[in-house]
C-alpha positions in Angstrom: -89.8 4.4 -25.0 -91.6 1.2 -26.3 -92.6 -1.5 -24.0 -90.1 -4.0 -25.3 -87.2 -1.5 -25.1 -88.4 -0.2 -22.0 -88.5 -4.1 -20.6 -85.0 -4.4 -21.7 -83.7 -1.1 -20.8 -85.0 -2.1 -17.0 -83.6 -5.9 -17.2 -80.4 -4.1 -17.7 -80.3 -1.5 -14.8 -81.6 -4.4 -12.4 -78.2 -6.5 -14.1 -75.9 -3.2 -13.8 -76.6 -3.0 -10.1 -74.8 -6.2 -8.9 -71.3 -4.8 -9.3 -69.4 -2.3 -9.7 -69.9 -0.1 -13.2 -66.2 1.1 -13.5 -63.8 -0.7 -16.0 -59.9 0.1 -16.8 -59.8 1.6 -20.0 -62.6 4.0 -19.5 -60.9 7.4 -19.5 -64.0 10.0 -17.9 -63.5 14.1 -18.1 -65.4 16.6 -16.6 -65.7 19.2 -19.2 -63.4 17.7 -21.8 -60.7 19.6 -19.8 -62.3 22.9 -21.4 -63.5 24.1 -24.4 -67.2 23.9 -23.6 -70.0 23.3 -26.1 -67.7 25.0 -29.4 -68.2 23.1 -32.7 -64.4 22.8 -32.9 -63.9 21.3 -29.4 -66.8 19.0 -29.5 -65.5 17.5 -33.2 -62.0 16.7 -31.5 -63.7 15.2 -28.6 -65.9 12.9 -30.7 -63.3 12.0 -33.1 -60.8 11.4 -30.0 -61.0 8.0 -29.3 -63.3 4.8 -30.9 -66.3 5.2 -29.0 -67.3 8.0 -27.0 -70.1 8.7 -24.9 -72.1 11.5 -23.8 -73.6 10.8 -20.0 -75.2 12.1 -16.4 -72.8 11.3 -14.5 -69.8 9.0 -15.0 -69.5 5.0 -15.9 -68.4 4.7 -12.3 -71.7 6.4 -11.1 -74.5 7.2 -13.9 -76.6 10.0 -12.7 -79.9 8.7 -14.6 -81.3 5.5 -15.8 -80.5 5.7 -19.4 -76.8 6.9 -19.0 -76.3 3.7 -17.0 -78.1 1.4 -19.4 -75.4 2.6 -21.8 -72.7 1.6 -19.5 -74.4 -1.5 -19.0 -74.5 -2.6 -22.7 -71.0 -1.4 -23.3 -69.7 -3.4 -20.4 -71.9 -6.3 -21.8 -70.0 -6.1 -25.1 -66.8 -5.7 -22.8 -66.3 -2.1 -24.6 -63.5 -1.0 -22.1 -61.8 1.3 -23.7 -64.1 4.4 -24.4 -63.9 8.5 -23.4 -66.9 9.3 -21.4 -68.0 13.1 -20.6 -70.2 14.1 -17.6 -72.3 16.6 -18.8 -73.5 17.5 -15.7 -70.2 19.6 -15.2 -70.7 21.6 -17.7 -73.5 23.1 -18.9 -72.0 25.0 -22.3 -70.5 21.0 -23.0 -74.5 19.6 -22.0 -76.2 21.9 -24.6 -73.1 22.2 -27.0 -73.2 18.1 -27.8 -77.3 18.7 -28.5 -76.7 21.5 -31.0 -73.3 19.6 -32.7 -75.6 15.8 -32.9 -79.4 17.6 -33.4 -80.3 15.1 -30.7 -82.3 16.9 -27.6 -81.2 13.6 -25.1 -78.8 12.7 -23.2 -76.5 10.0 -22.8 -75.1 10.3 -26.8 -73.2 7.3 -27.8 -70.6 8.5 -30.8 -68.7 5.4 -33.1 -65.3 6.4 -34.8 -66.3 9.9 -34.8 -69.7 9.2 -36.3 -72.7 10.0 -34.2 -74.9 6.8 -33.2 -77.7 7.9 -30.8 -79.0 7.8 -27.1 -79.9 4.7 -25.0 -82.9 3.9 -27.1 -80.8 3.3 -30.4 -77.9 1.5 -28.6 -80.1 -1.0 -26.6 -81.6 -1.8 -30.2 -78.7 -1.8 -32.1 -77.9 -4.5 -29.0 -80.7 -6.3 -29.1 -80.7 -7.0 -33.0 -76.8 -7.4 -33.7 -75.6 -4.5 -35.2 -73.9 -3.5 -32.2 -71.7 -6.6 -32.7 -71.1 -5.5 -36.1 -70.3 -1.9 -35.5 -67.5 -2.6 -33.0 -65.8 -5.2 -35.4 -65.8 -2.4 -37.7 -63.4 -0.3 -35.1 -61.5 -3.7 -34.5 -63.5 -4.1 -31.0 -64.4 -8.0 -30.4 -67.8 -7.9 -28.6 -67.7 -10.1 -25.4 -70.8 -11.7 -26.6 -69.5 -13.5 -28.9 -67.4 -15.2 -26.8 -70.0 -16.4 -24.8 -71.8 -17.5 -27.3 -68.9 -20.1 -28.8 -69.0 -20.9 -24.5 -72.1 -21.6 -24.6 -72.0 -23.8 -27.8 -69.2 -25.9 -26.7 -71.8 -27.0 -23.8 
């Protein structure tokens, strides 16, 4: 990870550590209640629901640094209505998502079925705006930008 991206990517675990990471909305699965890793079961999980997100661990309790800097931006945007799969459970679902995306990391962040990458394309896709512009495209208001009209009318 680049310096910048790796400064930011710690800013936000430091930020994600004063509360708790769980948010109504955020239905989390196991396995994807069966199926495994099969090209057929991961395409209905992906398509499922708006976003969707690979992880170690759950949003509750991220099991490495990068799955909960994906929480954290999420929650940031106030994203709280997303599917998120513990790959940990599973091992046929952990290497079945890196085969279906050709991605070799974990967390995997997927938009309206469409796969957008791990933690280091979604803090960037943060950090530059596009991630603002993505989720108006599922009909998602980011949080942000009702902070930033707060902060304007100061």
């Amino acid at each position: 990870m680049s310096g910048s991206l790796g400064r930011a990517a710690a800013a936000l675990l430091r930020w994600g550590r004063g509360g708790g990471l769980w948010s109504p909305g955020v239905r989390t699965a196991g396995s994807g209640a069966g199926g495994g890793g099969s090209t057929e079961h991961l395409d209905a999980l992906v398509k499922k629901d708006k976003v969707v997100v690979f992880l170690k661990g759950t949003p509750e309790q991220p099991q490495c640094g990068f799955s909960n800097a994906v929480v954290q931006i999420l929650r940031l945007h106030g994203v709280r209505d997303y599917a998120a799969y513990n790959v940990l459970d599973d091992p046929d679902l952990r290497q079945g998502i890196k085969d279906y995306s050709n991605w070799p990391t974990i967390p995997q962040v997927y938009l309206n079925g469409e796969f957008v990458g791990g933690c280091d394309i979604l803090l960037q896709m943060h950090q530059n705006g596009d991630l603002v512009e993505e989720l108006k495209k599922l009909g998602i208001r980011s949080a942000l930008l009702d902070e930033d009209k707060d902060q304007d009318s100061k």
